[in-house]
N, C-alpha and C positions, 0 to 999 in steps of 0.2 A: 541585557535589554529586557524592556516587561510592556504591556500594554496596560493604558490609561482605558478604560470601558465606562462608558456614562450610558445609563439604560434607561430604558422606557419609551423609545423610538420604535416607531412600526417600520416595516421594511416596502419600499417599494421599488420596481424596475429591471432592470435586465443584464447577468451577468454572461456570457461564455465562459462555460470551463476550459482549464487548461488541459495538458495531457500528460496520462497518466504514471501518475511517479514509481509504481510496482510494476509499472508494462516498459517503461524508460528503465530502470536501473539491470534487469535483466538482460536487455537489446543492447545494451554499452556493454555488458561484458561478454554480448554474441558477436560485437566485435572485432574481437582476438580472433577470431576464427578468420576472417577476410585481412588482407594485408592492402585490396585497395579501399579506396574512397569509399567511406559510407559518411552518408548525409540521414542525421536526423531533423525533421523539421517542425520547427516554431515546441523549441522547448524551452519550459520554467526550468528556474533558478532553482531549483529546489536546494537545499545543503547538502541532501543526502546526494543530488545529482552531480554537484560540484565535487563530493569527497571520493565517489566513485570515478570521475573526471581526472581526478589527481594522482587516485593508482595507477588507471590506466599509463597517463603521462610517465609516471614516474617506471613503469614497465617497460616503457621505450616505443608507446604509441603518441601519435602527433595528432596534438588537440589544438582547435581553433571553435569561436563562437563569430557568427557570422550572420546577418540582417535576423537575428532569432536563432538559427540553424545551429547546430552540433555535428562539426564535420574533423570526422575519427582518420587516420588513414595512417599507413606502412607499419612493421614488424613489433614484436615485443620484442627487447632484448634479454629477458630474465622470465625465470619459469619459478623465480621464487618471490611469492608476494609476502614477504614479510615487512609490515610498516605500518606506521601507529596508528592512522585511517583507519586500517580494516579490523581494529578495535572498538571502533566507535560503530561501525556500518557492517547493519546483517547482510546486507547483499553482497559485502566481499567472499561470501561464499559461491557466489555464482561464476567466480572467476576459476571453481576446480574442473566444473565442466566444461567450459569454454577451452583452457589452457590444454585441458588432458585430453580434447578431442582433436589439437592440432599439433601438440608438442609432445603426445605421451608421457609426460613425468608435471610434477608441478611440487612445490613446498610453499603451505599456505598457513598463517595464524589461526584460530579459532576467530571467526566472528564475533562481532559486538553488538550492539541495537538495544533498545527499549529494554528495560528490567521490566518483562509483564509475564514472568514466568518463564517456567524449561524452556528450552527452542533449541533441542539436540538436533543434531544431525546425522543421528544413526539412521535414518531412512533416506535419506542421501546415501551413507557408505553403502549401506546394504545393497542400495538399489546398483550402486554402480560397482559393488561387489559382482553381481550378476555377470558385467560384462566383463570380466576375469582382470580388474584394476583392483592393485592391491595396495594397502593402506598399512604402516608402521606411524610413532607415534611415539615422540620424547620434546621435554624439554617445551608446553605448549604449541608443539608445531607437526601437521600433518604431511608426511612425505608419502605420497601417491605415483603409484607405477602402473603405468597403461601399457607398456611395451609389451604384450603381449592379449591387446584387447581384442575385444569381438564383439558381432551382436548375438542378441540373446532376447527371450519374453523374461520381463521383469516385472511381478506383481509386486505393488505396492503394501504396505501394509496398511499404514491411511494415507489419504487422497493429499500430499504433501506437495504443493505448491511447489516448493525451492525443490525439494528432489524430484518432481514432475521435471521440472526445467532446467535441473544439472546433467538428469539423463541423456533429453530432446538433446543437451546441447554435446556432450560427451560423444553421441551417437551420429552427430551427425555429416562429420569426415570418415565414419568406417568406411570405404570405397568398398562396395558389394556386398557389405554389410546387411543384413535386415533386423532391427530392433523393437520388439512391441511392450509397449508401455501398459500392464496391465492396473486398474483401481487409479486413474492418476486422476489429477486435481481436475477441476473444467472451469476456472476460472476465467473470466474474459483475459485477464492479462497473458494466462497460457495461447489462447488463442494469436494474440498479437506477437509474441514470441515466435509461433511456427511462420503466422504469416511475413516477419523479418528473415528469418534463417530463408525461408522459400522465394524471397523477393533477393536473394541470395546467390538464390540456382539451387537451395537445400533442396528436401525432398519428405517433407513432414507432412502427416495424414492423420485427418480422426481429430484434432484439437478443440477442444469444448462437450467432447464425448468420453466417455470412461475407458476409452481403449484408444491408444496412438501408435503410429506407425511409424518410424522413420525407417527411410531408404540410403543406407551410406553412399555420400558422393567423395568425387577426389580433391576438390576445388572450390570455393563461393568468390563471389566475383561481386562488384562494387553495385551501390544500390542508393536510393533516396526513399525515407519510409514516413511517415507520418501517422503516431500513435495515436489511441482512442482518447477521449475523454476522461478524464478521472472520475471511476466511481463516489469513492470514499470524500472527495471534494463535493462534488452535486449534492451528495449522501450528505455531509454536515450541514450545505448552505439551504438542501429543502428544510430539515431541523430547523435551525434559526428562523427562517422564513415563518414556519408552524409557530415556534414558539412567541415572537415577535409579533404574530400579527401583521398583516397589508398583503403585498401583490407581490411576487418575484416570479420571473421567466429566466428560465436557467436552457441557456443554448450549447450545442456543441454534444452531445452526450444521446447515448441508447436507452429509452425508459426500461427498456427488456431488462439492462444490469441492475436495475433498480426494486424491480416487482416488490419484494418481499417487505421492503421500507415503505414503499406507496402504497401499500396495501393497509402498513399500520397506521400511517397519516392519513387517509380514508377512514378508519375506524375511529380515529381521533378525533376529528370533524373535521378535517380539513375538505376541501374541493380543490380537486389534482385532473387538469386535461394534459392529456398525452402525444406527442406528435414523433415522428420518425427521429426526429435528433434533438428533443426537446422538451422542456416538461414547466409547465406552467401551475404553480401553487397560490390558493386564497385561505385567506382564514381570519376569521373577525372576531373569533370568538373563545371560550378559556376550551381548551382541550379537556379529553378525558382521557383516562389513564389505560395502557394494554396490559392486560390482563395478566396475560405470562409472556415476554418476549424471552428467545432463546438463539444460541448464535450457533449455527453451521457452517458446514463447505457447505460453496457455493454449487446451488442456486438455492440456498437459504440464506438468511440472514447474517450479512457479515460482522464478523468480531470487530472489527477496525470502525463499524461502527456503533458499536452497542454503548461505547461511551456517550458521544452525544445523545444516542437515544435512553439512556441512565437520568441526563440532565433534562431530557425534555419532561418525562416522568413527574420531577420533585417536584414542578408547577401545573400538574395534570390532576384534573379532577377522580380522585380515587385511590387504589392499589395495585399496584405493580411487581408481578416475582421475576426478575431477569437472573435468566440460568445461562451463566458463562464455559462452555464446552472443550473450547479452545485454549485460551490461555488463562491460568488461574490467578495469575496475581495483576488482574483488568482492573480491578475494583479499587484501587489507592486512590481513586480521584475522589471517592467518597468520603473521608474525611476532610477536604478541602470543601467540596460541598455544603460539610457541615455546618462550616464556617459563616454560610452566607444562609443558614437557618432551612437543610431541606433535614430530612427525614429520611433515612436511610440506614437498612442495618444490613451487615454483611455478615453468610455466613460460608464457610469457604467458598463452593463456587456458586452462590447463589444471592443477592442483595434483595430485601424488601422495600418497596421505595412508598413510603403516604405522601402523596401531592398536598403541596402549601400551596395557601392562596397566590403568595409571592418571595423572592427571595432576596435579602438585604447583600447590599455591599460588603467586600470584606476584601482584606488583602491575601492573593492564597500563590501557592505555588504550583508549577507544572511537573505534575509526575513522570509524565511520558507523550509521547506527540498524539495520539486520539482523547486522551483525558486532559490536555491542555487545553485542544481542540474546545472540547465541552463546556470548560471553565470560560472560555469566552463567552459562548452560547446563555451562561447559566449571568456572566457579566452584562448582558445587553437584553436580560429581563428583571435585573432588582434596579430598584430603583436607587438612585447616587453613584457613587462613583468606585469603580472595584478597580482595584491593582491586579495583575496577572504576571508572576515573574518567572523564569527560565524560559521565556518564551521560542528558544533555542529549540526545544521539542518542537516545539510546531512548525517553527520553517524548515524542519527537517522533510514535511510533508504537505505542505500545503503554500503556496506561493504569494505572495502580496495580501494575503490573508487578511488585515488588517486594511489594505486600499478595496479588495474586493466588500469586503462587508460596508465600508466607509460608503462606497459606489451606490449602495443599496439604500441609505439613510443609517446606516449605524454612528454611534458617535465615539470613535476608536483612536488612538494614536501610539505609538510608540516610540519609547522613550529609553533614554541611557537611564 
């Protein structure tokens, strides 16, 4: 499949974000831990949610989709997720923590996801080294022994998201147990995580703080949750919005996860009003360039979106140094860029980007699901008509992608 993108269309109107797909792929694999009903409500289709959907199933959980809902419920039958899914999907790693805080043992593949650089898992083992789980290793396959787990304070060595969240979930049938999460991630999505395991009967403290607390319980018990907005989604469509020129009001979502992007689209010239679950974007006029954008944990500027903000750059009045912290091989989208005439040089983790006036059509391909993301973005500011193929990356994380922008005045379609 690829997208047909005709550009030069301003954007005007009003989307609700869905919710979010790094807070959903998580909370599916928290649970394994409950054997009743859990009910997630009003979730996208994501690919990545479906592929995670299929392991479950294929584990011996009972899956149904229902008026929207994702509703999980009874046993796993196998504590070895060995299957070609979780080759393709990095969040099948979140099924060691989930599995080995109810079943004590588990044998799992190494994960798959994006090629955008390392994405070890030694801060995972390590951490859950801590709580005396031990880890052997033949033949690409991780066999993990909890049978003799505990809690324990476990510092981080960086603020690592997935082993934040393999911990929280590892930790949280020790029955008497106390485990403190020291340096961990403060992600919104970690937040959403504790508040599932807790809307559980869990017993998780501290989440969005650099210090978490879990209280081993014996039990979670059945629940109805409904996730946050997805940052990284609001996150591209403010972009396009900036880049495109008109009016967009994006509903459903906290400008708090946003500051650091709202803050560069301010300096950019846009005009951004703020409201409790909502964020309204104008802009009429050619942008100028940020200076040095740089990506952090969060509550700085997220990786996940440095791609489109790369793209907004090559049509931004100036120069631009974006310094990539996080993953080093971000930057591939840059010579597809190329293609449609921006300006951009890369040197390992760093790109220089000179703003062109405009950027020409061209047919390009999708490197990975944030730099696909972009390529559309960079599609529906040149003028004529750009191809965009593997588009497979992007439904990996973003839903109706192409009806939502369409909703907006984009002129998008996709096609076999």
């Amino acid at each position: 499949m690829k997208y047909i993108v005709s550009g030069g269309n301003k954007l005007f109107g009003k989307l609700t974000i869905d919710s979010a797909k790094n807070a959903i792929l998580p909370i599916i694999a928290a649970t394994i831990m409950c054997d009743e009903e859990c009910v997630i409500k009003d979730i996208p289709l994501y690919l990545d949610v479906m592929e995670m959907t299929l392991i479950l199933e294929k584990l011996g959980k009972k899956i149904s989709f229902k008026n929207g809902n994702l509703i999980i419920s009874g046993a796993i039958n196998t504590t070895s997720v060995i299957m070609a899914e979780t080759k393709t999907l990095r969040s099948s790693i979140f099924m060691m923590g989930s599995i080995l805080s109810k079943y004590r043992k588990a044998i799992l593949t190494y994960p798959g996801g994006c090629d955008i650089g390392k994405r070890p898992i030694d801060i995972h083992l390590a951490g859950l080294k801590k709580l005396g789980i031990k880890f052997t290793f033949a033949n690409d396959l991780i066999y993990c022994d909890a049978s003799k787990v505990f809690g324990n304070v476990v510092e981080l060595s960086y603020p690592s998201v997935g082993a934040t969240e393999n911990i929280m979930m590892a930790s949280t049938l020790l029955d008497g147990e106390i485990t403190v999460i020291k340096n961990c991630a403060r992600e919104p999505e970690i937040v959403e995580l504790a508040r599932f395991i807790n809307s559980m009967g869990g017993k998780v403290f501290g989440a969005g703080y650099e210090t978490i607390v879990i209280y081993g319980v014996k039990k979670l018990h059945k629940t109805e949750f409904k996730c946050i907005g997805d940052r990284i989604a609001c996150g591209t469509y403010l972009i396009a919005g900036a880049m495109c020129g008109g009016r967009i009001e994006l509903d459903g979502i906290d400008p708090n996860f946003l500051l650091p992007l709202i803050v560069f689209l301010r300096n950019s010239g846009c005009n951004i009003d703020l409201f409790s679950d909502r964020i309204i974007l104008e802009n009429f006029s050619r942008l100028k360039s940020i200076e040095k954008i740089e990506t952090e944990t969060y509550p700085g500027f997220p990786t996940d979106l440095q791609s489109p903000m790369l793209v907004m750059q090559t049509i931004s009045k100036g120069i631009s140094i974006i310094h990539e912290t996080v993953f080093e091989a971000r930057f591939k989208v840059a010579s597809e860029l190329q293609k449609m005439g921006a300006k951009i040089s890369v040197s390992e983790r760093y790109a220089t980007v000179v703003g062109v006036s405009k950027l020409k059509p061209a047919q390009v391909v999708c490197p990975d699901l944030r730099g696909g993301a972009g390529l559309v973005l960079a599609g529906l500011v040149a003028h004529g008509k750009s191809e965009i193929d593997e588009i497979f990356h992007i439904e990996r994380g973003y839903y109706n992608f192409d009806k939502n922008l369409k909703s907006l005045g984009a002129i998008i379609d996709k096609v076999d």
